[in-house]
C-alpha positions, 0 to 999 in steps of 0.5 A: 662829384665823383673824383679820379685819383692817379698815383698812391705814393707816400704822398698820395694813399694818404691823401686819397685816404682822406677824400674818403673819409670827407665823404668823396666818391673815388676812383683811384689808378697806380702801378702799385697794386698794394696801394690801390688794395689798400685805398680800396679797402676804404672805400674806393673803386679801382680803374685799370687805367688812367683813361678809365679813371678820367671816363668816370670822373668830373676831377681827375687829382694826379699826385706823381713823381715827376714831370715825364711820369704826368706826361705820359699819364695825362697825355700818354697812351692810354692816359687821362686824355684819352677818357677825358669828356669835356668840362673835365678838371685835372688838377695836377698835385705833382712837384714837377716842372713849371714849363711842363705844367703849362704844356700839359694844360695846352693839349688839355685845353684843346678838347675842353679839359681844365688843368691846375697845377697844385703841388703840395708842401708838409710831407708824409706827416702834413699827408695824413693829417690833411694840413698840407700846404697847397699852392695852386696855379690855373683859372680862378674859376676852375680853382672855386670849383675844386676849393673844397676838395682841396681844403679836404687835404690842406690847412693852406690852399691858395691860388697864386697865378696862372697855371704854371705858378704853382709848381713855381711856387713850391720850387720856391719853397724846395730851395728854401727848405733845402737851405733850412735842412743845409743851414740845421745840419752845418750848425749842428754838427759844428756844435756837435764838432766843438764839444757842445751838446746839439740838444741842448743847442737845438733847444736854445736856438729853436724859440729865436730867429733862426728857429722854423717849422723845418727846425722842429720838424727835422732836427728831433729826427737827426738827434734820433739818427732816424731817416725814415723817409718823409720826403727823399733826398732823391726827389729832393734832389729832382725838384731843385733840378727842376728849380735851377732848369727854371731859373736858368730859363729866367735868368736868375742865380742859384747858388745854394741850390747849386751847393745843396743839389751836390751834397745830395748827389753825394748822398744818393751816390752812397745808397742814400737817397731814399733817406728822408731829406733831413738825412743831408746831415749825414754829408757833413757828418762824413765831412767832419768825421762825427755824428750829431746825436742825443 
Protein backbone atom coordinates (compact mmCIF):
# COMPACT_ATOMS: atom_id res chain seq x y z
CA UNK A 1 0.00 0.00 0.00
CA UNK A 2 1.57 2.94 -1.18
CA UNK A 3 0.86 6.35 1.18
CA UNK A 4 0.63 10.09 0.15
CA UNK A 5 1.65 12.45 2.74
CA UNK A 6 0.75 16.22 2.49
CA UNK A 7 2.05 18.44 5.09
CA UNK A 8 5.63 18.29 7.42
CA UNK A 9 5.02 20.47 9.84
CA UNK A 10 6.26 20.01 13.62
CA UNK A 11 3.42 17.58 13.78
CA UNK A 12 3.54 15.75 10.34
CA UNK A 13 7.75 15.36 9.35
CA UNK A 14 7.55 13.22 12.42
CA UNK A 15 5.13 11.58 11.98
CA UNK A 16 5.86 10.62 8.21
CA UNK A 17 9.41 10.04 9.69
CA UNK A 18 7.63 7.04 11.27
CA UNK A 19 5.46 5.49 8.46
CA UNK A 20 9.12 5.23 6.95
CA UNK A 21 10.84 3.46 9.43
CA UNK A 22 7.36 0.61 9.76
CA UNK A 23 8.29 0.00 6.59
CA UNK A 24 5.63 2.33 4.30
CA UNK A 25 6.26 3.28 0.71
CA UNK A 26 5.68 7.26 0.76
CA UNK A 27 4.99 9.89 -1.17
CA UNK A 28 5.15 13.38 0.54
CA UNK A 29 4.20 17.08 -0.83
CA UNK A 30 4.87 20.48 1.49
CA UNK A 31 5.64 24.22 0.66
CA UNK A 32 8.51 23.35 2.91
CA UNK A 33 11.29 22.28 0.84
CA UNK A 34 13.46 21.52 3.71
CA UNK A 35 10.85 19.59 5.08
CA UNK A 36 10.32 17.62 2.24
CA UNK A 37 14.36 17.35 1.90
CA UNK A 38 14.89 15.99 4.91
CA UNK A 39 11.71 13.45 4.83
CA UNK A 40 13.17 12.35 1.55
CA UNK A 41 16.63 11.58 2.89
CA UNK A 42 14.62 8.65 4.95
CA UNK A 43 13.33 7.32 2.15
CA UNK A 44 10.46 9.04 0.86
CA UNK A 45 9.66 10.06 -2.86
CA UNK A 46 8.79 13.90 -3.31
CA UNK A 47 5.42 14.93 -5.69
CA UNK A 48 5.24 18.51 -7.01
CA UNK A 49 1.60 18.70 -5.85
CA UNK A 50 -1.09 17.37 -4.04
CA UNK A 51 -2.79 16.29 -7.39
CA UNK A 52 0.57 13.92 -8.03
CA UNK A 53 0.76 12.69 -4.65
CA UNK A 54 -3.05 11.58 -4.90
CA UNK A 55 -2.02 10.02 -8.50
CA UNK A 56 0.21 7.67 -6.79
CA UNK A 57 -1.30 6.81 -3.74
CA UNK A 58 -3.95 4.35 -2.33
CA UNK A 59 -4.08 6.58 1.18
CA UNK A 60 -3.38 10.19 0.83
CA UNK A 61 -2.65 11.57 5.15
CA UNK A 62 -3.05 15.34 5.02
CA UNK A 63 -1.69 16.87 8.30
CA UNK A 64 -2.29 20.84 7.78
CA UNK A 65 -2.99 23.89 9.77
CA UNK A 66 -6.55 24.67 9.45
CA UNK A 67 -9.81 23.99 7.75
CA UNK A 68 -9.20 26.56 4.46
CA UNK A 69 -5.36 25.08 4.41
CA UNK A 70 -7.40 21.23 3.85
CA UNK A 71 -9.63 23.00 1.62
CA UNK A 72 -7.58 24.33 -0.86
CA UNK A 73 -5.26 21.32 -0.72
CA UNK A 74 -7.99 18.32 -1.07
CA UNK A 75 -10.33 20.53 -3.10
CA UNK A 76 -8.30 23.40 -4.52
CA UNK A 77 -6.40 23.60 -8.01
CA UNK A 78 -4.43 21.39 -8.11
CA UNK A 79 -5.28 19.46 -5.10
CA UNK A 80 -5.82 15.81 -4.17
CA UNK A 81 -8.94 15.65 -5.98
CA UNK A 82 -7.77 16.52 -9.17
CA UNK A 83 -5.26 12.90 -9.06
CA UNK A 84 -7.70 11.23 -7.29
CA UNK A 85 -8.79 7.64 -8.66
CA UNK A 86 -11.62 5.91 -7.38
CA UNK A 87 -11.30 3.77 -4.22
CA UNK A 88 -8.88 6.26 -2.89
CA UNK A 89 -8.95 6.96 1.08
CA UNK A 90 -7.81 10.44 2.42
CA UNK A 91 -7.57 10.45 5.74
CA UNK A 92 -7.51 14.05 6.88
CA UNK A 93 -5.28 14.33 10.39
CA UNK A 94 -5.71 18.33 10.59
CA UNK A 95 -7.32 19.83 13.80
CA UNK A 96 -9.97 21.92 11.79
CA UNK A 97 -13.39 22.41 12.12
CA UNK A 98 -16.10 19.60 12.04
CA UNK A 99 -18.57 21.37 9.61
CA UNK A 100 -15.67 21.63 6.99
CA UNK A 101 -14.58 17.95 7.37
CA UNK A 102 -18.02 16.90 6.46
CA UNK A 103 -18.06 19.23 3.41
CA UNK A 104 -14.95 18.12 2.27
CA UNK A 105 -15.98 14.55 2.41
CA UNK A 106 -19.15 15.59 0.28
CA UNK A 107 -17.28 16.41 -2.82
CA UNK A 108 -14.87 13.67 -1.98
CA UNK A 109 -17.69 10.98 -1.93
CA UNK A 110 -18.89 12.15 -5.47
CA UNK A 111 -16.04 10.70 -7.47
CA UNK A 112 -15.93 7.50 -5.33
CA UNK A 113 -12.90 8.89 -2.81
CA UNK A 114 -13.32 7.92 1.11
CA UNK A 115 -12.62 10.70 3.97
CA UNK A 116 -11.97 10.25 7.46
CA UNK A 117 -11.15 12.81 9.53
CA UNK A 118 -8.64 11.84 12.22
CA UNK A 119 -7.05 14.65 14.39
CA UNK A 120 -4.33 14.01 16.46
CA UNK A 121 -3.68 14.88 20.19
CA UNK A 122 0.09 14.60 22.32
CA UNK A 123 2.04 17.09 20.52
CA UNK A 124 5.45 17.35 19.18
CA UNK A 125 6.71 14.73 21.72
CA UNK A 126 3.73 12.16 21.25
CA UNK A 127 4.90 12.74 17.29
CA UNK A 128 8.21 11.19 17.28
CA UNK A 129 7.59 8.84 19.70
CA UNK A 130 4.31 7.38 17.57
CA UNK A 131 2.01 7.21 20.78
CA UNK A 132 -0.33 9.99 19.60
CA UNK A 133 -3.57 10.09 20.38
CA UNK A 134 -5.98 9.62 17.61
CA UNK A 135 -9.53 10.07 17.13
CA UNK A 136 -11.18 9.12 13.97
CA UNK A 137 -14.37 10.08 12.30
CA UNK A 138 -15.81 8.30 9.17
CA UNK A 139 -17.27 4.65 7.69
CA UNK A 140 -16.22 1.88 9.81
CA UNK A 141 -15.16 -0.03 7.00
CA UNK A 142 -12.65 2.57 5.47
CA UNK A 143 -11.39 3.17 9.37
CA UNK A 144 -10.27 -1.30 9.48
CA UNK A 145 -8.56 -0.32 6.49
CA UNK A 146 -6.34 2.31 7.50
CA UNK A 147 -6.12 0.98 11.26
CA UNK A 148 -2.65 -0.18 11.00
CA UNK A 149 -1.22 2.68 9.27
CA UNK A 150 -2.49 4.66 12.06
CA UNK A 151 -1.50 2.65 14.78
CA UNK A 152 2.06 3.34 13.13
CA UNK A 153 1.47 6.60 14.58
CA UNK A 154 -0.52 6.35 17.91
CA UNK A 155 -0.76 4.28 21.05
CA UNK A 156 -4.43 5.59 21.07
CA UNK A 157 -6.56 5.09 17.83
CA UNK A 158 -10.18 5.00 18.05
CA UNK A 159 -13.33 5.43 15.95
CA UNK A 160 -15.77 7.52 17.55
CA UNK A 161 -18.43 8.27 14.74
CA UNK A 162 -19.31 9.42 11.74
CA UNK A 163 -16.93 11.70 9.60
CA UNK A 164 -16.94 14.87 11.30
CA UNK A 165 -16.72 13.34 14.87
CA UNK A 166 -13.22 13.21 15.03
CA UNK A 167 -12.46 16.80 14.81
CA UNK A 168 -15.39 17.27 17.36
CA UNK A 169 -13.72 15.03 19.69
CA UNK A 170 -10.53 16.84 19.81
CA UNK A 171 -12.26 20.14 20.17
CA UNK A 172 -13.16 18.49 23.16
CA UNK A 173 -9.87 17.62 24.14
CA UNK A 174 -8.68 21.33 22.94
CA UNK A 175 -11.05 22.98 25.41
CA UNK A 176 -10.16 20.51 28.24
CA UNK A 177 -6.27 20.81 27.78
CA UNK A 178 -6.87 24.67 27.74
CA UNK A 179 -8.60 24.51 30.85
CA UNK A 180 -5.74 22.14 32.22
CA UNK A 181 -2.93 24.59 30.96
CA UNK A 182 -5.39 28.08 32.63
CA UNK A 183 -6.15 26.06 35.98
CA UNK A 184 -1.79 25.00 36.35
CA UNK A 185 -0.70 28.56 35.38
CA UNK A 186 -3.35 30.34 38.07
CA UNK A 187 -2.32 27.92 41.03
CA UNK A 188 1.07 28.23 40.09
CA UNK A 189 1.83 31.62 39.98
CA UNK A 190 -0.61 32.03 43.32
CA UNK A 191 1.90 29.84 45.00
CA UNK A 192 4.58 31.53 43.49
CA UNK A 193 2.61 35.11 44.67
CA UNK A 194 1.97 34.09 48.33
CA UNK A 195 5.90 32.87 48.89
CA UNK A 196 5.51 29.23 48.30
CA UNK A 197 7.77 27.43 46.41
CA UNK A 198 6.01 26.25 43.06
CA UNK A 199 8.37 23.02 42.65
CA UNK A 200 7.72 21.92 45.64
CA UNK A 201 4.02 22.76 45.34
CA UNK A 202 3.95 20.88 41.76
CA UNK A 203 5.44 17.79 43.50
CA UNK A 204 2.82 17.79 46.21
CA UNK A 205 -0.19 18.06 44.26
CA UNK A 206 1.05 15.96 41.06
CA UNK A 207 0.16 12.31 42.70
CA UNK A 208 -3.51 13.60 43.74
CA UNK A 209 -6.87 14.70 41.81
CA UNK A 210 -5.62 17.40 40.24
CA UNK A 211 -2.69 15.85 39.09
CA UNK A 212 -3.00 15.13 34.64
CA UNK A 213 -0.55 14.26 32.04
CA UNK A 214 -1.06 17.88 31.09
CA UNK A 215 0.20 18.58 34.76
CA UNK A 216 3.60 16.69 34.31
CA UNK A 217 4.02 17.34 30.89
CA UNK A 218 4.00 21.16 30.97
CA UNK A 219 4.47 22.32 34.60
CA UNK A 220 8.61 21.03 34.34
CA UNK A 221 8.60 23.27 31.34
CA UNK A 222 7.37 26.68 32.91
CA UNK A 223 9.54 25.97 36.35
CA UNK A 224 12.28 26.17 33.12
CA UNK A 225 10.80 29.18 31.48
CA UNK A 226 11.10 27.05 28.32
CA UNK A 227 8.36 27.73 25.62
CA UNK A 228 9.62 25.93 23.07
CA UNK A 229 6.76 25.36 21.05
CA UNK A 230 5.19 22.03 20.99
CA UNK A 231 1.81 22.97 20.20
CA UNK A 232 1.51 27.09 19.51
CA UNK A 233 -0.56 29.37 21.36
CA UNK A 234 -1.82 30.35 17.90
CA UNK A 235 -2.87 27.18 16.79
CA UNK A 236 -4.27 26.96 20.03
CA UNK A 237 -6.13 29.92 19.98
CA UNK A 238 -7.57 28.56 16.38
CA UNK A 239 -9.02 25.28 17.48
CA UNK A 240 -10.87 26.75 20.54
CA UNK A 241 -12.15 29.23 17.69
CA UNK A 242 -13.14 26.48 16.14
CA UNK A 243 -14.58 24.83 19.21
CA UNK A 244 -16.83 28.01 20.00
CA UNK A 245 -18.02 28.28 16.19
CA UNK A 246 -19.05 24.60 16.68
CA UNK A 247 -20.64 25.21 20.00
CA UNK A 248 -22.56 28.19 19.14
CA UNK A 249 -23.65 26.18 15.79
CA UNK A 250 -25.18 23.50 18.46
CA UNK A 251 -26.18 25.82 20.98
CA UNK A 252 -23.98 25.19 23.82
CA UNK A 253 -22.17 27.36 26.36
CA UNK A 254 -18.40 28.34 26.24
CA UNK A 255 -17.44 30.06 28.93
CA UNK A 256 -13.71 28.85 29.73
CA UNK A 257 -13.11 28.88 26.30
CA UNK A 258 -14.34 32.17 25.75
CA UNK A 259 -11.91 33.21 28.87
CA UNK A 260 -8.68 31.32 27.77
CA UNK A 261 -9.27 32.14 24.00
CA UNK A 262 -8.58 36.03 25.16
CA UNK A 263 -5.57 35.45 27.48
CA UNK A 264 -4.01 33.87 24.16
CA UNK A 265 -4.91 36.57 22.24
CA UNK A 266 -3.16 38.87 24.56
CA UNK A 267 -0.39 36.82 24.16
CA UNK A 268 -0.12 36.59 20.31
CA UNK A 269 -0.82 40.56 20.44
CA UNK A 270 2.48 40.52 22.47
CA UNK A 271 4.91 38.38 20.09
CA UNK A 272 3.92 35.44 21.89
CA UNK A 273 1.98 33.16 19.93
CA UNK A 274 4.61 30.54 18.61
CA UNK A 275 5.15 30.24 22.33
CA UNK A 276 4.37 26.45 23.29
CA UNK A 277 0.69 26.60 24.78
CA UNK A 278 2.18 26.14 28.26
CA UNK A 279 3.60 29.70 27.94
CA UNK A 280 -0.48 30.77 28.91
CA UNK A 281 1.66 31.07 32.08
CA UNK A 282 3.19 34.07 31.20
CA UNK A 283 -0.42 36.16 31.09
CA UNK A 284 -0.90 35.72 34.50
CA UNK A 285 2.82 36.32 35.42
CA UNK A 286 2.18 40.06 33.72
CA UNK A 287 -0.85 39.79 35.61
CA UNK A 288 0.85 39.44 38.96
CA UNK A 289 3.90 40.88 38.27
CA UNK A 290 6.14 37.67 38.96
CA UNK A 291 7.56 34.52 37.34
CA UNK A 292 6.96 31.23 38.23
CA UNK A 293 10.56 29.43 38.46
CA UNK A 294 12.78 27.03 39.91
Amino acid sequence: MKIGFIGLGIMGKPMAKNLLKAGYSLVVNDINKEAVAEVVASGATEAASAKEVAQQSDVVITMLPNSPHVQTVVLGEGGVIEGAKEGLIVVDMSSISPIVSREVAAELVKKGVVMLDAPVSGGEPKAIDGTLAIMVGGPGETFKVVEPILQVMGSSVTLVGEIGSGNTTKLANQIMVAANIAGMSEALVLATKANVDPEKVFKAIRGGLAGSTVLDAKAPLVLEGNFKPGFRIDLHIKDLQNAIDTASSVKTPTPISNSVIEMMRALSSDGKGSDDHGGLVQWYEKEAGIKVRK
